[in-house]
N, C-alpha and C positions, 0 to 999 in steps of 0.2 A: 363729382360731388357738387350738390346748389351750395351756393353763397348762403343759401339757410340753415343749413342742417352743418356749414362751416365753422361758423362764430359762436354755435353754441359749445361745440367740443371745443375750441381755443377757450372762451370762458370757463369751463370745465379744467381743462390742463393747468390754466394761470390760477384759479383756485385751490386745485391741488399742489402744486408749486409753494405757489404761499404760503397755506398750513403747513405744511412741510417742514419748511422755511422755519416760520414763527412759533408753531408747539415748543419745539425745547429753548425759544427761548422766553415765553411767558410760563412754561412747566420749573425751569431752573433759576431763580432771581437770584441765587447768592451760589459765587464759584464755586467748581467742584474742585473740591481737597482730595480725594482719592487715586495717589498716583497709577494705582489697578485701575479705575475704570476711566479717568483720563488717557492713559496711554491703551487701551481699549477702542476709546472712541476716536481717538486719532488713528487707530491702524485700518477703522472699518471702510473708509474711500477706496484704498488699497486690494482689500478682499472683495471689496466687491467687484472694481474692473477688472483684477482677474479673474475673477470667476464669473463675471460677462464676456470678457475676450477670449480668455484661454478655450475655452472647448472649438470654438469657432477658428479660429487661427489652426488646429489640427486641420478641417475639413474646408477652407479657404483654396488650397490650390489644385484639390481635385487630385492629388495622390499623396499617403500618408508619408511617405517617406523624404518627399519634396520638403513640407510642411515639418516634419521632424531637421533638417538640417537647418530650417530655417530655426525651429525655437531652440536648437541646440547651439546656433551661434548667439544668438539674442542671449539666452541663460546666460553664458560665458562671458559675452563681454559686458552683460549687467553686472555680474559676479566681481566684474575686475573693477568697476566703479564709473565704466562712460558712460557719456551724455546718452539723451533719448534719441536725441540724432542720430549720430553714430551709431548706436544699436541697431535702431529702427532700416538703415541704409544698410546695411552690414546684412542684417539679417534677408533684407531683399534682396542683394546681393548673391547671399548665399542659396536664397530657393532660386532664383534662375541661373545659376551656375548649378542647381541640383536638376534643373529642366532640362538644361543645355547636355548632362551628361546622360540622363536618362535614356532622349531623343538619340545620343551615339551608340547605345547598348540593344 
């Protein structure tokens, strides 16, 4: 890619970025009083990375059932209330110990 045809799509992104950014908050001047659509809009960061990741994380390790051990440790120990770490390690833990037995079978 040229240096020319580079700086205009960053221009572009950082513009979009910004409105983004700034619509709701020259759209909204006086708090929102609605604990429905306040807790709403607090849950919408949440839906959305999982339903950016989640489909992906099935088809990340190139066999479904690798991939299922790993999101059925991650559920579980999200479930029980630990850190992202610990899930996050736990859960790689658990596809390549699901690799490592695959690879014996």
């Amino acid at each position: 890619m040229s240096w020319g045809a580079f700086f205009p799509y960053v221009a572009v992104m950082a513009a979009v970025t910004y409105l983004i950014r700034m619509l709701p908050l020259t759209a909204f001047r006086k708090p929102i009083r609605s604990r429905f659509i306040r807790s709403f809009l607090t849950y919408i960061p949440y839906a959305v990375l999982g339903a950016m990741t989640f489909p992906e994380v099935l088809y990340s390790t190139g066999d479904l059932r690798t991939a299922a051990a790993g999101v059925a440790v991650a559920v579980i120990l999200a479930w029980r209330g630990k850190g992202l770490l610990t899930v996050a390690i736990a859960a790689c833990l658990a596809v390549a110990a699901a690799q490592g037995l695959m690879l014996l079978l």
